[in-house]
N, C-alpha and C positions, 0 to 999 in steps of 0.2 A: 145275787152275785153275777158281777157278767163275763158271758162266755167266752170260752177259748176262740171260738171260729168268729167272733167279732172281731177278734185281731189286737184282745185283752190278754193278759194270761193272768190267773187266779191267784192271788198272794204268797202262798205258799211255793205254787209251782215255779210264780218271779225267783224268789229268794235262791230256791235251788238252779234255776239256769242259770242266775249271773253271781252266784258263789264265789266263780274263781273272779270273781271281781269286783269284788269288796273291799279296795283300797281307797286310800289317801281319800279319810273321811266321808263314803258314802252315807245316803241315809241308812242302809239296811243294815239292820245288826247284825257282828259275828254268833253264828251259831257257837252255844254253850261248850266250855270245855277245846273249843278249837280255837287257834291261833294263824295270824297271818302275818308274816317280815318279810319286809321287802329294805333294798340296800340300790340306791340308783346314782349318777354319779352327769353332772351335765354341765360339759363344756362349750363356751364358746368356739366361734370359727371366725370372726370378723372382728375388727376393733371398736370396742365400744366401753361405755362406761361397767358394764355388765361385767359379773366375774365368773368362774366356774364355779356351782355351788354340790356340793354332798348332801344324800340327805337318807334319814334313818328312819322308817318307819315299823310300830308294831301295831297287833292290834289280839286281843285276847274277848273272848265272851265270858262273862263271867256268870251271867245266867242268860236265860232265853230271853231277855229285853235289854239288859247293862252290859256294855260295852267298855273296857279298859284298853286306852292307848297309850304311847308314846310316841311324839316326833320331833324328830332332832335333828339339824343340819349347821354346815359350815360353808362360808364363803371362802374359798382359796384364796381372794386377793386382799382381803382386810383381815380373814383369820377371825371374825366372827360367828360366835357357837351361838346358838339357840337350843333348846331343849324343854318340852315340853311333858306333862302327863295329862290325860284326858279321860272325862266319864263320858259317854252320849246312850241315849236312853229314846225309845220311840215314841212322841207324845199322839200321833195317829197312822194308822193302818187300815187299810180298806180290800176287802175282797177281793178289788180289780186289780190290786197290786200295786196300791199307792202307799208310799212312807214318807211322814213327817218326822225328823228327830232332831231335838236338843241337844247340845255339847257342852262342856265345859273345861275350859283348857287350862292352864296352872304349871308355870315353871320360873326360866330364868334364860336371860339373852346377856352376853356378854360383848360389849361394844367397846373398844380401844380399851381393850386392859379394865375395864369397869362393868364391873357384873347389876345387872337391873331385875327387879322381880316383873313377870309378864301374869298378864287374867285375861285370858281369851275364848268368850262366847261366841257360841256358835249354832245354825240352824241350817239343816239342810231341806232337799227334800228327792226324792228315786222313786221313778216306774219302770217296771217290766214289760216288755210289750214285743209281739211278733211280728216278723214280716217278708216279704219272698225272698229278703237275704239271711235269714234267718231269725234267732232268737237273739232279743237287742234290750234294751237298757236306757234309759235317759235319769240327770241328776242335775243338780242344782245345790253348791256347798258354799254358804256365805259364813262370813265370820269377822269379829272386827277386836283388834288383839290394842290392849291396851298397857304401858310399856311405862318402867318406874324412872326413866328419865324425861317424862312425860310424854312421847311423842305416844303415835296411834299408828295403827294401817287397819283401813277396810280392804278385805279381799270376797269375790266373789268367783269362782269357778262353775262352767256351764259343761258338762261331758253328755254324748253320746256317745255309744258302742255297739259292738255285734260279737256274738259269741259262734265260733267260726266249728263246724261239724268236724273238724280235726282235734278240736280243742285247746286253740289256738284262736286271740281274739283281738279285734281294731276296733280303737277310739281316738275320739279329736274332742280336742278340750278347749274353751273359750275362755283366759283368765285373763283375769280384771285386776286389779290394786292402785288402792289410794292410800299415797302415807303422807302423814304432817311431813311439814316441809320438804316435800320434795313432788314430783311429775306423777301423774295418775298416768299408769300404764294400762295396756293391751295388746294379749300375747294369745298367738293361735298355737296348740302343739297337740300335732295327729302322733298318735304310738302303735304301735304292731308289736302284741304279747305273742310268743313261740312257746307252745307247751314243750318243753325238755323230756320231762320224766313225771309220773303222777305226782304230782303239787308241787314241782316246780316249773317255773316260766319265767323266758327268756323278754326284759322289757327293750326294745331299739328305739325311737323315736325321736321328737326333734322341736323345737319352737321360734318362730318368726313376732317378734317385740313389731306392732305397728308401728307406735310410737317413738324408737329411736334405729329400729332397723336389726337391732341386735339379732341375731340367729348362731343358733346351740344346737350341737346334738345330743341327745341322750343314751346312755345304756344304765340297765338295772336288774338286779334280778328277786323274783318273787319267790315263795317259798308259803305253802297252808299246811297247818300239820295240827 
């Protein structure tokens, strides 16, 4: 196993530093019996093709390796729902504090009054890791969702973080997406979580689209219980 002062943190010790941050499909499972909902809300600021979208996340442990979600969101300018349910389950784990895990996602997306069945596989992967700005986090959530009016999207998101001695934590996320018929995007969006009260936290943050310029800011708020 390797050590803490190599600038590793031990599996276990990962999972409990970046707990309170264990959303929007990390690799690391929710601990057994505990539950995480978050409710975030992200508006545009510039004209673009982009709309404000809603979006609902849960996540429950159902044992110490199975993972049960939901995620659901709405576009305010078309009024299209998505909703999804999900199992993700850890296919490796490693001392240093490495997770590989499987997903599998299962619902229904509703496009101009026309409801579609959706099947969205997914695999990620999350390290724990230290460093002079403190105890930090990196992840990798790829997934490629496949849609009953046959179109597709591949998405891949890239996050690092830091879990701030306040208890209070900043991350910057690198997302990607490619869907059938339409523009493969690329979007930067850094967030700064404010712990409120034990297990709740305040989300602020915000994203820059390279690709058409679009910029949005975000508020949300988390909730582990």
């Amino acid at each position: 196993m390797a050590e803490a002062r190599r600038g590793v943190v031990p599996g276990a010790l990962a999972a409990l530093l970046i707990s309170a941050v264990q959303a929007e499909a990390a690799a690391w499972p929710r601990a057994e019996g505990q539950s995480f909902l978050s409710y975030s809300y992200q508006f545009q600021i510039n004209e673009t093709t982009d709309r404000n979208y809603s979006s609902l996340y849960y996540e429950y442990g159902v044992t110490e390796r199975l993972t049960f979600g939901i995620d659901a969101g709405r576009s305010d300018g078309s009024g299209d729902l998505t909703g999804l349910f999900f199992l993700r389950r850890p296919v490796l784990s490693t001392d240093a504090g490495t997770w590989i895990s499987a997903e599998l996602a299962v619902g229904a997306i509703e496009i101009e009054d026309e409801i579609y069945g959706v099947v969205r596989p997914g695999l990620s992967w999350g390290r724990g890791f230290q460093s002079g700005l403190g105890n930090g986090w990196a992840g990798v959530e790829s997934s490629y969702a496949f849609r009953g009016d046959g179109s597709e999207e591949g998405k891949i998101d890239a996050t690092i973080g830091l879990n701030h001695a306040s208890g209070s934590l900043s991350l910057v996320q690198l997302q990607y997406a490619a869907p059938t018929g339409g523009e493969d995007s690329v979007s930067i969006a850094p967030s700064h979580v404010i712990s409120l009260t034990r297990g709740v936290f305040l989300e602020l943050g915000g994203a820059y689209k390279l690709t058409n310029d679009a910029t949005s800011l975000k508020i949300g708020l988390w909730s582990e219980f």
